[in-house]
C-alpha positions in Angstrom: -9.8 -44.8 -35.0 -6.2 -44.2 -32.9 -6.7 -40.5 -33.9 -10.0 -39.8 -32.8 -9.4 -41.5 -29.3 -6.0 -39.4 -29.0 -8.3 -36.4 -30.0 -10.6 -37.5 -27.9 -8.3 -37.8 -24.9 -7.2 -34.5 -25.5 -10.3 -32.5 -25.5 -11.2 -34.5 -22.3 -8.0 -33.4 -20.6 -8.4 -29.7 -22.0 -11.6 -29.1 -20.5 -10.7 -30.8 -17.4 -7.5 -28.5 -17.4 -10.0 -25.5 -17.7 -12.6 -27.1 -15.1 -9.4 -27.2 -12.6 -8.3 -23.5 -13.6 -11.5 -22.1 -13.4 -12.1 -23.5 -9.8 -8.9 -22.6 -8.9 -9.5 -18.7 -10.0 -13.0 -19.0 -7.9 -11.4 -20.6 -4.7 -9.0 -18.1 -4.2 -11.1 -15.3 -5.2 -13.3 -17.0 -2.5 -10.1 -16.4 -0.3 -9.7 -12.9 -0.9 -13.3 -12.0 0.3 -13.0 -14.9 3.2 -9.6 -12.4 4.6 -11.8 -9.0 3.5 -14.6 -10.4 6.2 -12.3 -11.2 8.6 -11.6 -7.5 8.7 -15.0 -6.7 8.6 -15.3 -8.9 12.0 -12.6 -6.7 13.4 -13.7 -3.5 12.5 -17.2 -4.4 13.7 -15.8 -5.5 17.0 -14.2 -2.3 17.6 -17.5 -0.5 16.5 -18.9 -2.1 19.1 -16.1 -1.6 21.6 -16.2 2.4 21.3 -19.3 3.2 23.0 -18.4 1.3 25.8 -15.0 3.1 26.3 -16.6 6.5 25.6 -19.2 5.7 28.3 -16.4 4.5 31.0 -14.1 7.8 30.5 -17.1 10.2 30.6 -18.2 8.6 33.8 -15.4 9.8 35.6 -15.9 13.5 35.4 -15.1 16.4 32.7 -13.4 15.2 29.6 -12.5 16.5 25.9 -15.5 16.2 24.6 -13.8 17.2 21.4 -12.1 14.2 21.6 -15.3 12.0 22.4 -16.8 13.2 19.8 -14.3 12.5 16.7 -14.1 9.4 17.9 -17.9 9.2 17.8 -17.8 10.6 14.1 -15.0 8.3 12.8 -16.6 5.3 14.2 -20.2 6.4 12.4 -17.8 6.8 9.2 -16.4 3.5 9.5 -19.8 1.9 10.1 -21.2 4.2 6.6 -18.4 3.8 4.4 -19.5 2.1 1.1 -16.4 -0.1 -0.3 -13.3 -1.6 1.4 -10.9 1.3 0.3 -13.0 3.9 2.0 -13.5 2.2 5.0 -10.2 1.1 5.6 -9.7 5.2 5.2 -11.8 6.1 8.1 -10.9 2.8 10.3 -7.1 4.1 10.3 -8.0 7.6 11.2 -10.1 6.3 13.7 -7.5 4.0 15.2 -5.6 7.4 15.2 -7.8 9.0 17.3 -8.6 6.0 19.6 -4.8 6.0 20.0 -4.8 9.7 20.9 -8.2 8.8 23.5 -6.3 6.5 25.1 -3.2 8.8 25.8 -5.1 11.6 26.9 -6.8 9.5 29.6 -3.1 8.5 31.1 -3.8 11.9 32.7 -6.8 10.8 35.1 -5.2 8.8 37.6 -8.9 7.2 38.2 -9.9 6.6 34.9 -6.3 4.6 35.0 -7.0 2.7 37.6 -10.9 1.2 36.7 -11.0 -2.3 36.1 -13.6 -1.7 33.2 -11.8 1.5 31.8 -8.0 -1.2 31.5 -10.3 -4.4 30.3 -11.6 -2.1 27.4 -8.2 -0.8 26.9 -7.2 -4.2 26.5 -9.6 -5.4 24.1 -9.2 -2.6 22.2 -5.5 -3.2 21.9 -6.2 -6.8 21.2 -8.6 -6.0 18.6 -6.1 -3.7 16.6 -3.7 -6.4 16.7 -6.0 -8.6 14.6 -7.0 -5.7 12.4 -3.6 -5.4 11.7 -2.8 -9.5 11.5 -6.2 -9.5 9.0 -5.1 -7.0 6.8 -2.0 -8.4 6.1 -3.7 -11.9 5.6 -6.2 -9.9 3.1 -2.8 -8.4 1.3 -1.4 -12.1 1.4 -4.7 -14.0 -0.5 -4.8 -10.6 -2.7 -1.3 -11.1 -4.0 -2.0 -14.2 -4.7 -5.4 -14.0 -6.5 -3.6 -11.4 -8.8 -0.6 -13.5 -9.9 -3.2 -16.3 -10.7 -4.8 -14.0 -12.6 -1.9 -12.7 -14.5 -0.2 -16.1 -15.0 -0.4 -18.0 -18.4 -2.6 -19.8 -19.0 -4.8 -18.8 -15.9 -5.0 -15.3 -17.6 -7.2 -16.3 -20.3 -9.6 -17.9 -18.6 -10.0 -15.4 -16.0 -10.4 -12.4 -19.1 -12.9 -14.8 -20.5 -14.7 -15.4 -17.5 -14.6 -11.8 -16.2 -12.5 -12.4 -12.8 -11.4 -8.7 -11.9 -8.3 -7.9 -9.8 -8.4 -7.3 -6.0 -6.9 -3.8 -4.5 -4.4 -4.2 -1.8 -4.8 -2.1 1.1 -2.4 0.1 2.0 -0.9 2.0 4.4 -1.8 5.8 3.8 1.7 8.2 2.9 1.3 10.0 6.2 1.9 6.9 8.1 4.9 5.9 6.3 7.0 9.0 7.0 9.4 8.3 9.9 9.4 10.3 12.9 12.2 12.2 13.8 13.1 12.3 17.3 15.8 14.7 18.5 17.5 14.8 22.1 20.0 17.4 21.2 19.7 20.7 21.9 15.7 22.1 22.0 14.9 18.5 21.8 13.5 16.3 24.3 16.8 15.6 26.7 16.4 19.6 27.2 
């Protein structure tokens, strides 16, 4: 009679042990796609951002329209891109080119000086930050989710249970090469 209650016990403490793993596998899973949509937020914000700016510089007089319009382009590829990898793709080349926008307008002194062209500027700025802050936070719960997944004894409940890996975003190789800046000779002290 001992036996079976000891057996008993166990089993009960087994499949609470897998009731806790399992939830914990789901919960941070849950995490992981909680930190994707924050990006999602961010990158919708700035969708929504863009035609505003592109309206405030072309209202003060000839511009690149070369310019206006990759920035048009990127921000329709953003907006079409079908799975995280791919749009985090197009959002850096867009923030690229936004980047480049907003340097090319330094040159029009009254573009500079509009209250609506600086408050743009400045949410724009603001809203690459978080870009930036969410996609670290989505690298963060990612790295986490995966060691759960790869951990004994989590592991085997997440193969049996069909939990797949999340992909990290990352930063694409172009980006990571330093720049090299040179005030010798030819170079910019010249």
């Amino acid at each position: 009679m001992l036996m079976w209650l000891f057996l008993l016990i166990l089993i009960v403490l087994v499949v609470l042990g897998g009731i806790a793993i399992y939830n914990g596998l789901v919960r941070s899973r849950m995490h992981t796609e909680e930190a994707w949509s924050q990006i999602d937020v961010q990158l919708k914000r700035r969708h929504d951002l863009i035609p505003n700016l592109i309206e405030t510089v072309k209202g003060y007089g000839r511009y690149e329209q070369e310019t206006l319009e990759k920035v048009i382009q990127l921000r329709n590829k953003v907006a079409g891109a079908s799975n995280p990898a791919e749009k985090m793709a197009a959002s850096d080349e867009l923030s690229r080119q936004v980047s480049g926008l907003m340097a090319v307008a330094e040159a029009y002194p009254d573009l500079k000086a509009s209250a609506n062209y600086t408050k743009l500027q400045e949410e724009l700025t603001n809203t690459e930050n978080k870009i930036a802050y969410s996609r670290q936070l989505f690298n963060s719960t990612t790295a986490n989710y995966n060691a759960k997944l790869q951990t004994f004894p989590t592991n085997l409940f997440a193969k049996f249970f069909g939990f797949q890996p999340s992909i990290f975003l990352s930063i694409p190789e172009e980006e990571k090469v330093v720049p090299t800046v040179n005030f010798g000779p030819n170079g910019l002290g010249d």
